[in-house]
C-alpha positions in Angstrom: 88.7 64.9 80.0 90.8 66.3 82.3 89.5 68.4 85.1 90.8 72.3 85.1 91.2 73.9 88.7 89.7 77.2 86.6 87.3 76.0 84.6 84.2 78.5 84.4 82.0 76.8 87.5 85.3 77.0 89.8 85.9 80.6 88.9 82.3 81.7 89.9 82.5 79.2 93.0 85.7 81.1 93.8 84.1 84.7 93.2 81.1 84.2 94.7 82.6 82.9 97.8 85.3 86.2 97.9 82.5 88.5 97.1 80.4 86.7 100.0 83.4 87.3 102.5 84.8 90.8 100.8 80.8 92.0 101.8 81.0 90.6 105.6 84.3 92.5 105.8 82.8 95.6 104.6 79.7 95.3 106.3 81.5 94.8 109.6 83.9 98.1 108.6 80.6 100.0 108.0 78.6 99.2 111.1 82.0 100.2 112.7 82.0 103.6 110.9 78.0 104.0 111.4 78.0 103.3 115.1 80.0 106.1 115.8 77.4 108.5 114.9 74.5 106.4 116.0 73.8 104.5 112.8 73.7 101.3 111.4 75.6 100.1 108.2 71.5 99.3 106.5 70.9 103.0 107.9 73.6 104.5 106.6 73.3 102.7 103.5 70.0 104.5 102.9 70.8 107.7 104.4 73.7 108.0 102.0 71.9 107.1 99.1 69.7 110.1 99.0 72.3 112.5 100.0 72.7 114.2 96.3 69.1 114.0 95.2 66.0 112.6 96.9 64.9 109.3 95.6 61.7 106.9 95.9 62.0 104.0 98.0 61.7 101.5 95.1 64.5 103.8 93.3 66.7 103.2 96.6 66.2 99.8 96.6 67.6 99.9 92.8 70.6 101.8 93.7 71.4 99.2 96.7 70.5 96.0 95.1 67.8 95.3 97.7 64.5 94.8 98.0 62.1 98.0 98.5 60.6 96.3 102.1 63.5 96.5 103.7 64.5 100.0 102.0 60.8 101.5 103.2 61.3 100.1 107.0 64.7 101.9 107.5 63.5 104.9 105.4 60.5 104.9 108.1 62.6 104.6 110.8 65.3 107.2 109.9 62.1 109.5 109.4 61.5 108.2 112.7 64.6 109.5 114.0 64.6 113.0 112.4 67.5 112.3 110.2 65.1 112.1 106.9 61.8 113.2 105.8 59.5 112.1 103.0 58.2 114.6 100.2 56.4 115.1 98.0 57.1 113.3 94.4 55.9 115.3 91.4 56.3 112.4 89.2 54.1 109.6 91.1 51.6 111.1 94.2 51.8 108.0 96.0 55.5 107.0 95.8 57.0 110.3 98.1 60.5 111.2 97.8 63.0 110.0 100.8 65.7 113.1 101.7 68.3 113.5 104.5 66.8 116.5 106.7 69.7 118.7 108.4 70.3 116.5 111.2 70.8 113.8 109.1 72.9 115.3 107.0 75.0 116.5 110.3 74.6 112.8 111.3 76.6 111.6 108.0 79.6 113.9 108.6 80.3 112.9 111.5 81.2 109.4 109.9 83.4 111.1 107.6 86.4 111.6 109.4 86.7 107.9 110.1 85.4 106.8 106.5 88.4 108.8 105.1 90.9 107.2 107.6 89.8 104.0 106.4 90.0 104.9 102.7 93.4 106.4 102.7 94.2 103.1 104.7 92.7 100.4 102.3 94.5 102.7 99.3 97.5 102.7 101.1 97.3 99.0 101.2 96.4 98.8 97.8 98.3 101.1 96.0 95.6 103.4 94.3 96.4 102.1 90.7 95.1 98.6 92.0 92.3 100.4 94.4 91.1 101.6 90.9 91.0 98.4 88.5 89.8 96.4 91.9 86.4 99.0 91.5 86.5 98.7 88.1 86.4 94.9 87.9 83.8 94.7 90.5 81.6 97.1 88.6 82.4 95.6 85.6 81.2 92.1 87.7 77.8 93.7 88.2 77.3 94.7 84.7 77.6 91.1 83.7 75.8 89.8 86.2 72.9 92.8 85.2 72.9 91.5 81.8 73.0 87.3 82.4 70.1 88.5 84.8 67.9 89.7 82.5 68.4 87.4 79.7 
């Protein structure tokens, strides 16, 4: 049998390894962006994930694909820092809500100029109709890998 240069174990070898390198790229891009207001990409991560609703910890660790340990230490340390604060959760009493305080709202936009440079830069790149099936495959990549997960 002849061996195919695409065959299913050299297409997730070849995924895997772009995904591994697309995600050191875009971690060193956030902690670029994050730094300028004082953050760190894993901060800002969080920060940003409660920004339209507050969230458990367990619930942010969902959202990110992490585990909840490292969500609850930088949760503790932003409340550390004044940029979030813990409430009350009126579905579970022991699992409080994590939310950006006002600072740490302020704290966000002030990455925002830059974050929108670099979009507009990456689409420019791109070309958006690409930018868009590009976020579409990778979400459609998750799903799949959601689903082969749990079976």
């Amino acid at each position: 049998m002849a061996h195919t240069e695409n065959g299913p174990s050299e297409l997730l070898a070849g995924t895997a390894l772009t995904v591994f390198r697309l995600n050191g790229q875009l971690l060193s891009v956030a902690e670029e962006l994050a730094r300028s207001a004082g953050l760190t990409a894993a901060r800002w991560q969080v920060l940003g994930a409660v920004t339209t609703e507050p969230l458990s910890v367990s619930a942010i660790a969902r959202r990110l694909g992490t585990t909840r340990q490292s969500v609850q230490r930088l949760a503790d340390l932003l409340v550390e820092q004044g940029l979030a604060e813990y409430r009350p959760n009126p579905a579970h009493s022991r699992a409080k809500l994590l939310a950006p305080t006002e600072r740490g709202l302020d704290t966000l936009r002030r990455i925002d100029p830059d974050h929108t440079r670099m979009a507009e830069a990456l689409v420019t790149e791109l070309g958006e109709e690409d930018s868009r099936r590009v976020l579409e495959s990778l979400r459609r990549l998750s799903l799949a890998l959601d689903r082969i997960g749990d079976g």
